[in-house]
MARLUM-648532 format. One line per 2 residues: number of its first residue (from 0); their letters; for each residue z, y negated, x of N, C-alpha, C. Coordinates in steps of 0.1 Angstrom, whole numbers, padded with zeros to 4 digits, m for minus. Atoms other than C-alpha are relative to their C-alpha. Example, Ala and Ser with C-alpha at 12.3 -4.5 7.8 and 13.67 -1.06 7.14 Angstrom:
2
0) AS) 0000:0012:0009:0078:0045:0123:0000:m0012:0009  0000:0011:m0009:0071:0011:0137:0008:m0011:m0008
***
This chain:
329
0) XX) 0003:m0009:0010:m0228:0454:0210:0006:m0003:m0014  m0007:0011:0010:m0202:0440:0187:m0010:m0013:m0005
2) XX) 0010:0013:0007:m0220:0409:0181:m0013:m0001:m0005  0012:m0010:0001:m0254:0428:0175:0009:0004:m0019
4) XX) m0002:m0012:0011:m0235:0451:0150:0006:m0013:m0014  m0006:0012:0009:m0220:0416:0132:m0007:m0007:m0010
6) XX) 0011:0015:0004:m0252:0395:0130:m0011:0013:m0010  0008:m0013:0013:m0267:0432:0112:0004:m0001:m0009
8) XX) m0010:m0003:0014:m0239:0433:0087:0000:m0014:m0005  0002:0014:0009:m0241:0395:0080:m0016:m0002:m0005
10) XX) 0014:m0001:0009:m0281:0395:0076:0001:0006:m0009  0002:m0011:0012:m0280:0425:0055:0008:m0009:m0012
12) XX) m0006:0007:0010:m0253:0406:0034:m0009:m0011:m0007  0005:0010:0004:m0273:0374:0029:m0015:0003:m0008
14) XX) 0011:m0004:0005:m0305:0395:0023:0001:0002:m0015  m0004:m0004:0013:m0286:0413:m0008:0004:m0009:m0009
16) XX) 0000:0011:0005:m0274:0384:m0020:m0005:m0008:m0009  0013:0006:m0001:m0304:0367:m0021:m0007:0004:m0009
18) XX) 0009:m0011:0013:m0319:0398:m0042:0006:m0007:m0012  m0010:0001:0014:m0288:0391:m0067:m0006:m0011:m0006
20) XX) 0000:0010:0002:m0291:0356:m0069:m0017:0000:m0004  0014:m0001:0004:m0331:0359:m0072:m0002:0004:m0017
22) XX) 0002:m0008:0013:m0328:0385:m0103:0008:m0009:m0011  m0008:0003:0007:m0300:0366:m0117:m0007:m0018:m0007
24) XX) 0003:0006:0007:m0317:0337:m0121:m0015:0001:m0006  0012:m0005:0006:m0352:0351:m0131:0005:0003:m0016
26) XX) m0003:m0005:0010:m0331:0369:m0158:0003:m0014:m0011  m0001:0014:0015:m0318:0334:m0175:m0011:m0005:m0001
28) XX) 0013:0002:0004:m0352:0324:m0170:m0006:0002:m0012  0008:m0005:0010:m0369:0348:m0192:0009:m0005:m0011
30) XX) m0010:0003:0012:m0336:0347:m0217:m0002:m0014:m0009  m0002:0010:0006:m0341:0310:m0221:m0012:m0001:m0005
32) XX) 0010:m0001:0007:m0376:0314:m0228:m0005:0009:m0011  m0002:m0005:0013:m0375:0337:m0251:0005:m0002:m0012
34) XX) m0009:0004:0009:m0350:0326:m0271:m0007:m0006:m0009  0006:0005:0009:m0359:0309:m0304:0000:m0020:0003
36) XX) m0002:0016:0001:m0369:0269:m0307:m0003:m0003:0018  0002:m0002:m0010:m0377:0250:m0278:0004:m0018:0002
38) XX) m0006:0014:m0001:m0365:0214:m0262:m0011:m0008:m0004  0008:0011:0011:m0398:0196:m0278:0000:m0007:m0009
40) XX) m0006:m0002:0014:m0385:0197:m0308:0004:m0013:0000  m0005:0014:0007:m0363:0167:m0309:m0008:m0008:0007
42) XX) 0012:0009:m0003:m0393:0149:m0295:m0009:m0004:m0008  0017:0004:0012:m0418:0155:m0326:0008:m0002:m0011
44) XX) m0007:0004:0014:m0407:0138:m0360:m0018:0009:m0006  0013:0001:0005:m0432:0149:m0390:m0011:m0007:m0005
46) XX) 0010:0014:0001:m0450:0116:m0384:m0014:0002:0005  0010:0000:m0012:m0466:0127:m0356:m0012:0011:m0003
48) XX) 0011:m0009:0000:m0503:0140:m0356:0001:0016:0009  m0001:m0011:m0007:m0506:0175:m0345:m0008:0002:0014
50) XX) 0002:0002:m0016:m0526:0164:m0312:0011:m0003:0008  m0010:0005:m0010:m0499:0146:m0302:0012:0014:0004
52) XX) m0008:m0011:0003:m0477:0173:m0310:m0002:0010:0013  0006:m0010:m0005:m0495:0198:m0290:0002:m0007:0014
54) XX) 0000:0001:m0013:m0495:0172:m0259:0011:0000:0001  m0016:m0003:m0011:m0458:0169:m0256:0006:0009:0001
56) XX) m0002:m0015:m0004:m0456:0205:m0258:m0006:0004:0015  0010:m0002:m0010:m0480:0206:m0230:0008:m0009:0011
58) XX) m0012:0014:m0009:m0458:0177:m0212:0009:0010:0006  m0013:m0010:m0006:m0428:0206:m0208:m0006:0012:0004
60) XX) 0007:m0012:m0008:m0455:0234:m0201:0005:0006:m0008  m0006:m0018:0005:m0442:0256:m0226:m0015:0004:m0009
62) XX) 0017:m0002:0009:m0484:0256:m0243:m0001:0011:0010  0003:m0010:m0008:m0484:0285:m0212:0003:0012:m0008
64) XX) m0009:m0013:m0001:m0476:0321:m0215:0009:0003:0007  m0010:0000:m0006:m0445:0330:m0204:0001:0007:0014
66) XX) 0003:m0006:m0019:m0458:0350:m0171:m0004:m0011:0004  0009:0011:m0006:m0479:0318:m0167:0017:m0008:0006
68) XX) m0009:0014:m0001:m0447:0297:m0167:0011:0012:0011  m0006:m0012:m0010:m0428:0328:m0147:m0002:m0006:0017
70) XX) 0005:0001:m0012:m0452:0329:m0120:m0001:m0020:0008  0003:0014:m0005:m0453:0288:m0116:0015:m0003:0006
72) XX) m0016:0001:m0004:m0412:0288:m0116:m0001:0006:0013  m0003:m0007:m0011:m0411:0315:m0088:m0006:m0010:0015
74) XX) 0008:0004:m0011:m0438:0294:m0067:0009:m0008:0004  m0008:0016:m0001:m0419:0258:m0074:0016:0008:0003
76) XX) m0008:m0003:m0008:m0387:0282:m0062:0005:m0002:0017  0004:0001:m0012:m0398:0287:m0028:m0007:m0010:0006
78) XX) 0004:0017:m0006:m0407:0248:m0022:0012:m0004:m0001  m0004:0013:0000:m0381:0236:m0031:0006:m0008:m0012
80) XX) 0011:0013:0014:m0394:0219:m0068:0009:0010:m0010  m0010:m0008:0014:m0368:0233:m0097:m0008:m0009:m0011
82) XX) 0010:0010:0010:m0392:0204:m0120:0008:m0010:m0004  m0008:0012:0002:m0380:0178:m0134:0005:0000:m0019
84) XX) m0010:0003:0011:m0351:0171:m0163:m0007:m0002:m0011  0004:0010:0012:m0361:0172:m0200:0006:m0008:m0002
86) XX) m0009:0013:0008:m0336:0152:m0206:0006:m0011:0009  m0001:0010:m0012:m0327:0132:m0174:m0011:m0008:0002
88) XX) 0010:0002:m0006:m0363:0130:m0167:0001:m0006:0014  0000:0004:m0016:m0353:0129:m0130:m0001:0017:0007
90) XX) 0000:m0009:m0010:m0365:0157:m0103:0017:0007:m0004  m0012:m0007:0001:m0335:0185:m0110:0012:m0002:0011
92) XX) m0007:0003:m0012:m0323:0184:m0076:0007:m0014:m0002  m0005:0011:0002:m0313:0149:m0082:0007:m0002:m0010
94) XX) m0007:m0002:0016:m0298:0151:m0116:0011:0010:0011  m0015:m0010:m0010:m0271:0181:m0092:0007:m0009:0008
96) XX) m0001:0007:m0011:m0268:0157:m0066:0019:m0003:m0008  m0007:0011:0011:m0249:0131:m0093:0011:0009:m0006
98) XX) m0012:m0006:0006:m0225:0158:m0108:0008:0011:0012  m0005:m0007:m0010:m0219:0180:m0074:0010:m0001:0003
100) XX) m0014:0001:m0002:m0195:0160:m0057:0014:0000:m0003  m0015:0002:0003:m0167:0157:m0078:0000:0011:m0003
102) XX) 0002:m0016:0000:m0173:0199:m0086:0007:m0001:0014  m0003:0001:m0016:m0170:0200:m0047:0016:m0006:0000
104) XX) m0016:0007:0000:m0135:0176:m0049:0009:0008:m0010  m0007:m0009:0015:m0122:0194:m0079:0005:0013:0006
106) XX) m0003:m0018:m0009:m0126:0230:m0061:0009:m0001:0010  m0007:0003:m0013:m0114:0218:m0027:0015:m0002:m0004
108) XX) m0011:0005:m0003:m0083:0201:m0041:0008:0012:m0009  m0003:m0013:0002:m0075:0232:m0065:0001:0007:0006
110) XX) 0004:m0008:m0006:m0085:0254:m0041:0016:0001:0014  m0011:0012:m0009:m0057:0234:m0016:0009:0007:m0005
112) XX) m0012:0000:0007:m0032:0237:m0038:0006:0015:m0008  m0003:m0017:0006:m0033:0274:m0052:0006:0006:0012
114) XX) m0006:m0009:m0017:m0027:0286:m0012:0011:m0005:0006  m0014:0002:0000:m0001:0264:m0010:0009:0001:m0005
116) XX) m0006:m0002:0010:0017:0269:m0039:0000:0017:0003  m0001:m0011:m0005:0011:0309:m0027:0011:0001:0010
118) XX) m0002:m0005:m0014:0022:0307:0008:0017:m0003:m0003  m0014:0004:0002:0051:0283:m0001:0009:0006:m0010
120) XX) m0012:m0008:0005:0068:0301:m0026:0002:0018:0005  m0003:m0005:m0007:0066:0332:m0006:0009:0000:0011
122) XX) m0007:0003:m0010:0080:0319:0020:0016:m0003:m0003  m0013:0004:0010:0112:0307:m0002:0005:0016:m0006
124) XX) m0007:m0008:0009:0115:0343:m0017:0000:0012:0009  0001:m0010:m0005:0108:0366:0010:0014:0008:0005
126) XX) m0009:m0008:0000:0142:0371:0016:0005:0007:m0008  m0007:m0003:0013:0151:0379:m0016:m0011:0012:m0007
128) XX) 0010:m0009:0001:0125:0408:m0017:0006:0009:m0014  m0007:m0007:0012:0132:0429:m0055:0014:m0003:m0002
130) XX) m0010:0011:0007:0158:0401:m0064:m0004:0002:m0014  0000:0003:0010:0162:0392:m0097:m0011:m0015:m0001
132) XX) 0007:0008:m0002:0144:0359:m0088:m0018:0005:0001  0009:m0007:m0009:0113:0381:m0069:m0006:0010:m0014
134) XX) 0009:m0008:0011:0106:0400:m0105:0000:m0009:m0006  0005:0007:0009:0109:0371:m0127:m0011:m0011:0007
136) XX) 0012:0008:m0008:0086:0352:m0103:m0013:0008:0003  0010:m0012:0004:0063:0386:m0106:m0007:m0002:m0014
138) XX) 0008:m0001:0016:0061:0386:m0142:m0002:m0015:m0005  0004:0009:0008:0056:0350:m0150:m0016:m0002:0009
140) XX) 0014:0004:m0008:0026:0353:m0123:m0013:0003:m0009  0015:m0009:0002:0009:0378:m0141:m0001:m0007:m0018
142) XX) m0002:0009:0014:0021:0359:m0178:m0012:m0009:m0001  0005:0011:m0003:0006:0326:m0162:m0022:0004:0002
144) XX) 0012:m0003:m0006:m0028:0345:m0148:m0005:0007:m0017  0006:m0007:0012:m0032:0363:m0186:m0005:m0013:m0009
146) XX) 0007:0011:0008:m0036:0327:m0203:m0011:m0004:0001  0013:0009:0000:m0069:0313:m0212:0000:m0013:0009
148) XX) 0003:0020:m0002:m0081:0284:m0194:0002:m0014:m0008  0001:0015:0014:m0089:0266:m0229:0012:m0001:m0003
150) XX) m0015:0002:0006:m0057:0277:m0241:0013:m0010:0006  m0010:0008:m0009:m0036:0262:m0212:m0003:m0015:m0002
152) XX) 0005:0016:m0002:m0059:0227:m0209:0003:m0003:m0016  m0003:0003:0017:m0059:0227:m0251:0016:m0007:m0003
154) XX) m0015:0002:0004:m0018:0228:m0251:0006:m0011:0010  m0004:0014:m0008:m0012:0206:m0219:m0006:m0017:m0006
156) XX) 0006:0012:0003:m0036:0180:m0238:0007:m0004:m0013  m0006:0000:0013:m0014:0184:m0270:0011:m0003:0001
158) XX) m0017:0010:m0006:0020:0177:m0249:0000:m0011:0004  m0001:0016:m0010:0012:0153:m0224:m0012:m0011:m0003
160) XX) 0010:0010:0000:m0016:0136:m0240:0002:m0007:m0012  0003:0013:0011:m0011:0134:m0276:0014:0000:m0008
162) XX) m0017:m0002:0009:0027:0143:m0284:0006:m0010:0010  m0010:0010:m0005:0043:0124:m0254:m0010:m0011:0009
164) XX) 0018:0012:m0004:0008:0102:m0242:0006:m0006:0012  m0001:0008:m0016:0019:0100:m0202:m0012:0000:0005
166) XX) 0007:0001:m0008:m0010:0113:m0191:m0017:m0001:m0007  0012:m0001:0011:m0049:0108:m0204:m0009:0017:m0002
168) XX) 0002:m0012:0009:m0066:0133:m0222:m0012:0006:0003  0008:m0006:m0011:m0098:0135:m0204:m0010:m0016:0010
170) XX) 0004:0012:m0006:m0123:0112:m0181:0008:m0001:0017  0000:m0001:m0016:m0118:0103:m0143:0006:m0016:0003
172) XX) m0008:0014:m0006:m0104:0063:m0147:m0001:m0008:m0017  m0006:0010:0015:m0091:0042:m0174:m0009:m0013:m0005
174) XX) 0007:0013:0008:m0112:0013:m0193:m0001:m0009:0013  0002:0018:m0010:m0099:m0016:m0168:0000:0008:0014
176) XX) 0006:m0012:m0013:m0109:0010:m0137:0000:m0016:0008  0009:0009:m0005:m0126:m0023:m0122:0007:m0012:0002
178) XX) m0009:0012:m0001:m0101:m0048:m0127:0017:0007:0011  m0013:m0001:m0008:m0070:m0026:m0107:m0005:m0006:0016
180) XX) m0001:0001:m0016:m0061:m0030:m0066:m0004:0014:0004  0004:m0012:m0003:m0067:m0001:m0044:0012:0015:m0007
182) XX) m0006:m0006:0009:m0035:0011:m0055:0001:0007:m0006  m0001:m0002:0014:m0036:0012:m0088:m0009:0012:m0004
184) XX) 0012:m0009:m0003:m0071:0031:m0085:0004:0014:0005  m0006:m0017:m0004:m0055:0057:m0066:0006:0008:m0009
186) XX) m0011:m0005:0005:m0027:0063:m0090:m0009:0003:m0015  0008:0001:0015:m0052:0060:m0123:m0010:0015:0007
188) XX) 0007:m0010:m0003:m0074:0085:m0105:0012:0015:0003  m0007:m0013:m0009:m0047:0108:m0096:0009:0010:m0015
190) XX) m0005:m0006:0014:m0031:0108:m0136:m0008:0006:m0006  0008:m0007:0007:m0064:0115:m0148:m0006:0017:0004
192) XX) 0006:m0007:m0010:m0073:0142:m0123:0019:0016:0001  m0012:m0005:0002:m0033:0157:m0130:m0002:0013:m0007
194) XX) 0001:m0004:0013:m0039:0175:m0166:m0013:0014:0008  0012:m0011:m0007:m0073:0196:m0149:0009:0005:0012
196) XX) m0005:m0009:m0015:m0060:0204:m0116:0010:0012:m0004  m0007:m0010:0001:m0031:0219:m0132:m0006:0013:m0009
198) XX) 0002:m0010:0011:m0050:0240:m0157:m0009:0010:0013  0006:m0008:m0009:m0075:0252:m0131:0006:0006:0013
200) XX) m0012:m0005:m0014:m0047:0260:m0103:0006:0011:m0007  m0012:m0011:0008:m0027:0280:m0126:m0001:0010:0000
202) XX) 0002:m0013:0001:m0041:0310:m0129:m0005:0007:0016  0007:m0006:m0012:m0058:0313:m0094:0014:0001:0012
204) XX) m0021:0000:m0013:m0019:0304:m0074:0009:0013:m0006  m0004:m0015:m0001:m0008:0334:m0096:m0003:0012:0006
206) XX) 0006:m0012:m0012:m0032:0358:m0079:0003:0001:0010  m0005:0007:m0013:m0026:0338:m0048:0015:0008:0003
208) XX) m0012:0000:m0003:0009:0344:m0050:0005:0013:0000  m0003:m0020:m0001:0011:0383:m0064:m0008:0006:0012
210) XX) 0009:m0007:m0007:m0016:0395:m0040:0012:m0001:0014  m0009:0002:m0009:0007:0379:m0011:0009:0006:0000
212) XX) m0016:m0007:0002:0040:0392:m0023:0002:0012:0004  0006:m0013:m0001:0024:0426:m0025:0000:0005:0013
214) XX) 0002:0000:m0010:0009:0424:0008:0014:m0004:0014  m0018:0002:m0008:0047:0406:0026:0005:0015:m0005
216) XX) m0013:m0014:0002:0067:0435:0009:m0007:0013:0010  0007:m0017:m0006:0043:0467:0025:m0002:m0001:0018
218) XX) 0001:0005:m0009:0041:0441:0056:0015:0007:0009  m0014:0004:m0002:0078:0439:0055:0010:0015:0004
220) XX) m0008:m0018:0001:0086:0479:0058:m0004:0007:0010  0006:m0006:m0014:0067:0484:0089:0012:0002:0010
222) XX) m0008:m0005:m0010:0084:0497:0118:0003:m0014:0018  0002:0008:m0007:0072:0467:0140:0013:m0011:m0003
224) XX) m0011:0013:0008:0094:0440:0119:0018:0004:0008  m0014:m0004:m0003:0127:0463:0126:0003:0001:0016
226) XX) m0002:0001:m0019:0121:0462:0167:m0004:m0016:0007  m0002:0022:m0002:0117:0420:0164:0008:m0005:m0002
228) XX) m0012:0005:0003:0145:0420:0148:0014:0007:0012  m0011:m0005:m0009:0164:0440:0174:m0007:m0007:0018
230) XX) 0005:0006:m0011:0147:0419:0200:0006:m0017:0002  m0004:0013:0001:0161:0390:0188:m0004:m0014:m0007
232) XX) 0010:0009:0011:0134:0373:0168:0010:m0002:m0017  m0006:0006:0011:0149:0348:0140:m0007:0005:m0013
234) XX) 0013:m0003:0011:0135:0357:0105:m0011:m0008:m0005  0010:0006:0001:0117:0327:0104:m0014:0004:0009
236) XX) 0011:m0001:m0013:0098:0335:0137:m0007:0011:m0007  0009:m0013:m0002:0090:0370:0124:m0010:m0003:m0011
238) XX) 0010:0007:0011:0079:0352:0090:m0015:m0002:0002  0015:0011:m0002:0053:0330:0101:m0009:0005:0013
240) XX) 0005:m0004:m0014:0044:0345:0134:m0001:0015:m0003  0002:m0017:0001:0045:0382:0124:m0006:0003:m0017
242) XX) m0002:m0005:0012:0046:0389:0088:m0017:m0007:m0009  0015:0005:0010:0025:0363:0071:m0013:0003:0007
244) XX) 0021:m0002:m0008:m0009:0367:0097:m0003:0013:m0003  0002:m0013:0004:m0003:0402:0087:m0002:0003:m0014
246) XX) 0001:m0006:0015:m0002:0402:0052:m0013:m0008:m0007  0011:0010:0005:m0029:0373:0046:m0013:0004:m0002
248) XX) 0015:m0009:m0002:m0058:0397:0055:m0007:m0001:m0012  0006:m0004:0015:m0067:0414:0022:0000:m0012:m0009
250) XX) 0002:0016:0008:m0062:0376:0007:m0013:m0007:0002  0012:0009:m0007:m0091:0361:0023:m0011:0005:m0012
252) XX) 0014:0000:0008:m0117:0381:0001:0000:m0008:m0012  m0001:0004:0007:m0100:0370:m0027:m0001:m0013:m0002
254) XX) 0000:0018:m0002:m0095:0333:m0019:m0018:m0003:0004  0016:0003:0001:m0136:0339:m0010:m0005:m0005:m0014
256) XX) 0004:m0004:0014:m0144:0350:m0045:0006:m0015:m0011  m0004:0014:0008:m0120:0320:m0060:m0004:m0011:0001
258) XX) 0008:0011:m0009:m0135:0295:m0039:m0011:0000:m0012  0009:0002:0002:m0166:0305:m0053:m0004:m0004:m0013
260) XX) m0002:0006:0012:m0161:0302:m0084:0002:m0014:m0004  0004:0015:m0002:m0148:0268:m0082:m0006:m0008:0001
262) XX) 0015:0005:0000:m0176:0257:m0064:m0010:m0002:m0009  0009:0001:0006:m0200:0268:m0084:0001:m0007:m0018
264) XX) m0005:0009:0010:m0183:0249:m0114:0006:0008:m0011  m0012:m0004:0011:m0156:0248:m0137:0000:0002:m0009
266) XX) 0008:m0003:0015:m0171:0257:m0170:0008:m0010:m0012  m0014:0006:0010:m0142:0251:m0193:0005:m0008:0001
268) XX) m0004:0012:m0009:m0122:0229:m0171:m0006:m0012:m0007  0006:0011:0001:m0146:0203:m0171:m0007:m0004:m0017
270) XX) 0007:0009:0011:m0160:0199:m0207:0017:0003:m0010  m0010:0002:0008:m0122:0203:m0221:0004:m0013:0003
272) XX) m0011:0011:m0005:m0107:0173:m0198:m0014:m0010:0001  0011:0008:m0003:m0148:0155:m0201:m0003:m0009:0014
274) XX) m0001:0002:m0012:m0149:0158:m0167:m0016:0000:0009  0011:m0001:m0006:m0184:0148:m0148:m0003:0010:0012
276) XX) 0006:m0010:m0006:m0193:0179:m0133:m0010:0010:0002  0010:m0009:m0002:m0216:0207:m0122:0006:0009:m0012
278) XX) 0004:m0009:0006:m0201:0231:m0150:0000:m0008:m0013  0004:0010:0012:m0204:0199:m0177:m0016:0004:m0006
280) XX) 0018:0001:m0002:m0240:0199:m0164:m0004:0013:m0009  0002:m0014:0000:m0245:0234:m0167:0004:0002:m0017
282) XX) 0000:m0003:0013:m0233:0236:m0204:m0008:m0009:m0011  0011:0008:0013:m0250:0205:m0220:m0013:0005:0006
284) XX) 0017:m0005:0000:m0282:0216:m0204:m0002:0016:m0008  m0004:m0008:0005:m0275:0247:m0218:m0008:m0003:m0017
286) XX) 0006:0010:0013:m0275:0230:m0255:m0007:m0003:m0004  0015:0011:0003:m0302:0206:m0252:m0009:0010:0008
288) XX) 0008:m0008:m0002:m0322:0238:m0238:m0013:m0007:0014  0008:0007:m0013:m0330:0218:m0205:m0004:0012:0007
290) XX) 0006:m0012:m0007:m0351:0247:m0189:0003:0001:0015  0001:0004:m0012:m0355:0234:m0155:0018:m0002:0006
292) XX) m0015:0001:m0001:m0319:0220:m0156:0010:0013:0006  m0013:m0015:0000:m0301:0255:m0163:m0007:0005:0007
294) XX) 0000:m0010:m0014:m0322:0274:m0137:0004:m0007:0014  m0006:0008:m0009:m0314:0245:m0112:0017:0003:0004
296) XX) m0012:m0003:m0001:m0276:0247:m0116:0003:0013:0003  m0003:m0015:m0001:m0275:0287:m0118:m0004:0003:0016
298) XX) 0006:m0003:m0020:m0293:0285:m0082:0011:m0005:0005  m0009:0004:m0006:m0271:0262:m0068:0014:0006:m0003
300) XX) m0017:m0006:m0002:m0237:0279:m0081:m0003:0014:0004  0000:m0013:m0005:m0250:0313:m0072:m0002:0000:0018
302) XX) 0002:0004:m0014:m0261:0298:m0039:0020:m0005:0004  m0012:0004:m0003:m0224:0283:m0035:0015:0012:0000
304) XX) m0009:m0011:0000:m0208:0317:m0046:m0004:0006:0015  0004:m0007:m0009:m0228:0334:m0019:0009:m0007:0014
306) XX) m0004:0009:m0005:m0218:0308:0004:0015:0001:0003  m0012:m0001:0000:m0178:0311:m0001:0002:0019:0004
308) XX) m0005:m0013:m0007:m0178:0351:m0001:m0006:0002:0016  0003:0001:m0011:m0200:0347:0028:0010:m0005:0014
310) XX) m0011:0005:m0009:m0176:0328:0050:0017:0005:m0002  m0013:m0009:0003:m0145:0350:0038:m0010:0015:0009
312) XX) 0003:m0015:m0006:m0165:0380:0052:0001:m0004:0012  m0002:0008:m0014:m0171:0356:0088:0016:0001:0005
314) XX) m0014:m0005:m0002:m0134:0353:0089:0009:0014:0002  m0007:m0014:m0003:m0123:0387:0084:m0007:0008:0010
316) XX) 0012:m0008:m0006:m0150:0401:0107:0009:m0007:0015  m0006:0006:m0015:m0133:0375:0133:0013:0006:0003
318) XX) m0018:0001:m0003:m0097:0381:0127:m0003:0023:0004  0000:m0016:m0001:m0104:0423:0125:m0015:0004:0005
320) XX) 0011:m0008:m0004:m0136:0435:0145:0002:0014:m0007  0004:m0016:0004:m0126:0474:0130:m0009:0001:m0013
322) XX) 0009:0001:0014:m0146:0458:0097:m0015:0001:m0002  0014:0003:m0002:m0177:0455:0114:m0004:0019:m0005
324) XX) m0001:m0015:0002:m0178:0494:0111:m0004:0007:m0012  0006:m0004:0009:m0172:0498:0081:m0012:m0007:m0009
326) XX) 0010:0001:0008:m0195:0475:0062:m0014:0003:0012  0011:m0012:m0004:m0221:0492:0083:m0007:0011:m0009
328) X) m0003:m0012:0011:m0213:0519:0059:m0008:m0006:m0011
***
C-alpha cells in the first residue's frame, strides 16, 4: 500500500512539473517572439535585393504568424526536434551536448564541496553550541550568503588575478595547454577552475551550513541525546550516528533545489570567469536572439531542475515513509 501511495505522489509530481516546465517555456517562447528585431537582421546588408531578403527570413521561419510558429514549436517539442542553431547552424540538441558537460562537472564538484564544507565545520563546532565562535560562524554565513555572485567573482578576479596574478582570470587551460604532462594539466586545470568554484560554493555552503547548525542545535535538545549519553555513548558516536542523520532531513530539499540550480547552469558564474558552459550558452543565445537555442536550453535546465528536486523528494520519501501522507495532501 505504501509503495502504491509513493509511485501516486511521485507521478502526480512529475505530471506538475511537466505542466510548469511546459508553460515556462511556451512563455519565453512567445516573449522572444514578440520582442522587437529579429536574428535575420545581421544576415541582410542594404545590398541585398528584397527577394533575397524575404528568403532568409523564410530560412528562420519567422515569414509565419506567430501561432503558425507556436503550433510548429509545440509539435517539433514532442519529437524530440528543438530546430536547428541560427548561429551554430547545428541541430540544438547538439550545440547542449558541447557546453553540458562541464555545467554537469562544475555543479557536481560545487555541489561536493558546499556539503562538505557544511557537514565539516559542524562537526568542528558542535560542541561549542552558542560560543562565541558558533555566532561569529552564524553571521559571516548569512554575510557570505547576502553577497552577489558578480560581486564576489568581480573582487576575487581583482585580487588574485589582476593585483597579485596567482591565479587566471577566466578560461579552463592556459595557452601551452598542449605542450604540459599529465601533471601539469591537472594543476592548470585545477588553478583555472579555483577562482569559479569558489564564487559559486560560497553562498550555497552558507545555507548548507546555517540550515545544519539550526537543525544540530533543536536535534541536540532532544531527550534521546541525554539517555546516550547516560548509556555511555562517546559524543562522537552520538554525532555522526545519532545527531547528524537526524538533523540532515530538512537539508535534503534544499540541497535538491541547489543542485538544481547548478545543473541547470551557472548564469553569472560562467560568463564572468568565460567559462564554456550551459549558462554561457544560454546568455549569448539570449543576445544574438537564437530562438531555437534559448528554448532548447530553458528545456533542458528546467528538465534538470525537475530532475534534482525530484530525487531529493525519492530520498526523503525513503529515509521517512510518514511523508508519503502528507504530500498526498
Amino acid at each position: 500500500m505504501k509503495e502504491r501511495s509513493a509511485g501516486i505522489v511521485i507521478t502526480k509530481r512529475i505530471v506538475s512539473s511537466f505542466i510548469v516546465l511546459f508553460l515556462l517555456v511556451s512563455f519565453i517562447f512567445i516573449l522572444l517572439r514578440v520582442s522587437p528585431g529579429d536574428p535575420s537582421q545581421k544576415f541582410i546588408s542594404p545590398e541585398l535585393s528584397p527577394e533575397l531578403i524575404k528568403k532568409i527570413s523564410r530560412s528562420f521561419n519567422l515569414d509565419r504568424p506567430i501561432i503558425e510558429q507556436y503550433i510548429s514549436f509545440i509539435g517539433n517539442i514532442f519529437t524530440g526536434d528543438f530546430g536547428i542553431s541560427y548561429n551554430h547552424r547545428l541541430p540544438v540538441l547538439e550545440v547542449i551536448i558541447q557546453y553540458l558537460p562541464f555545467t554537469l562537472l562544475l555543479a557536481f564538484l560545487s555541489f561536493s564541496l558546499q556539503l562538505i564544507f557544511a557537514i565539516t565545520l559542524n562537526a568542528a563546532i558542535y560542541k561549542r553550541m552558542n560560543s562565541y565562535y558558533d555566532k561569529l560562524l552564524s553571521k559571516l554565513s548569512i554575510t557570505f550568503f547576502a553577497v552577489p555572485t558578480f560581486v564576489l567573482g568581480v573582487l576575487l578576479i581583482f585580487l588574485f588575478s589582476v593585483q597579485i596574478d596567482i591565479f587566471p582570470s577566466n578560461g579552463t587551460r592556459s595557452i601551452d595547454f598542449d605542450s604540459m604532462n599529465f601533471v601539469e594539466k591537472l594543476w592548470d586545470y585545477f588553478i583555472h577552475l579555483l577562482l569559479p568554484l569558489f564564487t559559486l560554493s560560497v553562498g550555497g555552503a552558507s545555507v548548507f551550513y546555517k540550515y545544519l547548525r539550526d537543525n544540530i542545535d533543536e536535534v541536540y535538545q532532544k531527550l534521546f541525546v541525554v539517555k546516550l549519553r547516560s548509556d555511555g555513548f562517546t559524543e562522537k558516536q552520538i554525532f555522526w550516528k545519532h545527531i547528524l542523520p537526524n538533523s540532515i532531513m530538512p537539508l535534503i530539499s534544499v540541497a535538491g533545489i541547489e543542485l538544481g540550480f547548478l545543473l541547470s547552469g551557472t548564469l553569472i558564474t560562467e560568463v564572468i570567469f568565460g567559462l564554456p558552459g550551459m549558462g554561457r550558452l544560454t546568455i549569448n543565445s539570449i543576445f544574438t536572439r537564437d530562438y531555437p537555442l534559448v528554448v532548447g536550453c530553458t528545456f533542458i535546465s528546467g528538465m534538470l531542475m525537475i530532475f534534482s528536486t525530484l530525487i531529493a523528494d525519492l530520498i526523503k520519501i525513503k529515509i521517512d515513509k510518514r511523508l508519503i501522507k502528507d504530500l498526498m495532501n
